[in-house]
C-alpha positions in Angstrom: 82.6 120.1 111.7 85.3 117.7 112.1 88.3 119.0 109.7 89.5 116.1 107.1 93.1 114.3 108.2 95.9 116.0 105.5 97.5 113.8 103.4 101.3 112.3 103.2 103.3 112.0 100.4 105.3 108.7 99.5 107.6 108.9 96.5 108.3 105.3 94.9 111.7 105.7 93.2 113.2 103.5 90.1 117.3 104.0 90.3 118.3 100.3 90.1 116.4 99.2 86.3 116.2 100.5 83.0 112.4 100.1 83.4 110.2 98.2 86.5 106.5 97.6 86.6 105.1 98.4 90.0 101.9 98.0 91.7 100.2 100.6 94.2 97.4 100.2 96.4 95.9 102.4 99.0 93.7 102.3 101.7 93.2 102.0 105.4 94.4 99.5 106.3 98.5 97.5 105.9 97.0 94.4 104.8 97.3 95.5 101.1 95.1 93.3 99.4 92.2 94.6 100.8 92.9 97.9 99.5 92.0 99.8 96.3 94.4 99.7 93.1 96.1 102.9 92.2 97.3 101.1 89.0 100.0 99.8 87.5 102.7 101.7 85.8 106.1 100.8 84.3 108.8 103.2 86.3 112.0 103.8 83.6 115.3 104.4 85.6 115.3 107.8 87.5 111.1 108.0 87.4 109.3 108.9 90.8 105.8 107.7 91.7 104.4 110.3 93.8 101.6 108.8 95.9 100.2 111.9 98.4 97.2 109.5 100.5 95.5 109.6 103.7 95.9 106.0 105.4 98.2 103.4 104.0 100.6 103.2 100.7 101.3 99.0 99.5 103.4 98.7 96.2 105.2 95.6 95.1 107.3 95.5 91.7 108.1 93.0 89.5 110.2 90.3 91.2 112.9 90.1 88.0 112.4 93.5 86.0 112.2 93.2 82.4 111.4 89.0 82.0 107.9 89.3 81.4 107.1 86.1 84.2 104.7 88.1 85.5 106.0 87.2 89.4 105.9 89.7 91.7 107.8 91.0 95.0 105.5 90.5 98.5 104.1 94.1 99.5 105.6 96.3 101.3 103.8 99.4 103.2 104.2 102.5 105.1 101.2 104.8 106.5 102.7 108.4 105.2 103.0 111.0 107.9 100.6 114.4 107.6 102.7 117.1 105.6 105.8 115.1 104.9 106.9 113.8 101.8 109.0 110.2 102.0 111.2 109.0 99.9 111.4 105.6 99.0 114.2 103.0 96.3 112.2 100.5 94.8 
C-alpha cells in the first residue's frame, strides 16, 4: 500500500484591515477556479486562516475591504510544502 502524501499548512493572515472577506479554494491544480470552495470568511485584523491541504491553496480577498462592491482581488496560489507551515499577509 501506497502511503497518502502529508499535508502543508498555509496560514492566510489579516494585519492590514479592521476586517477582510477572503475566499479559499483547494485542489490539485493552480488554476483556482476549477477547484473546490473552502468558504468564505470575514478575517478581523490579526485573524489567521489556517489552511493544512494536500495539492494547491488559491484565496483572493476583497479588492477594497469594507465597501460592500462585492469586487474581488485575482487569485493568488502556492502548493504548501509536506510538514511546513507558511505564512502568508493578505
Amino acid at each position: 500500500m501506497r502511503p497518502l502524501p502529508a499535508a502543508g499548512q498555509l496560514n492566510l493572515h489579516n494585519d492590514r484591515w479592521d476586517a477582510v472577506r477572503v475566499e479559499v479554494r483547494v485542489g490539485a491544480s493552480d488554476a483556482c477556479d476549477a477547484n473546490a470552495s473552502a468558504g468564505v470568511r470575514t478575517l478581523r485584523r490579526a485573524q489567521i486562516w489556517a489552511v493544512v491541504v494536500v495539492g494547491f491553496v488559491c484565496w483572493r480577498r476583497e479588492a477594497n475591504p469594507g465597501d460592500g462592491s462585492g469586487v474581488w482581488t485575482g487569485w493568488v496560489s502556492q502548493q504548501p510544502v509536506e510538514g511546513i507551515t507558511a505564512d502568508v499577509s493578505l
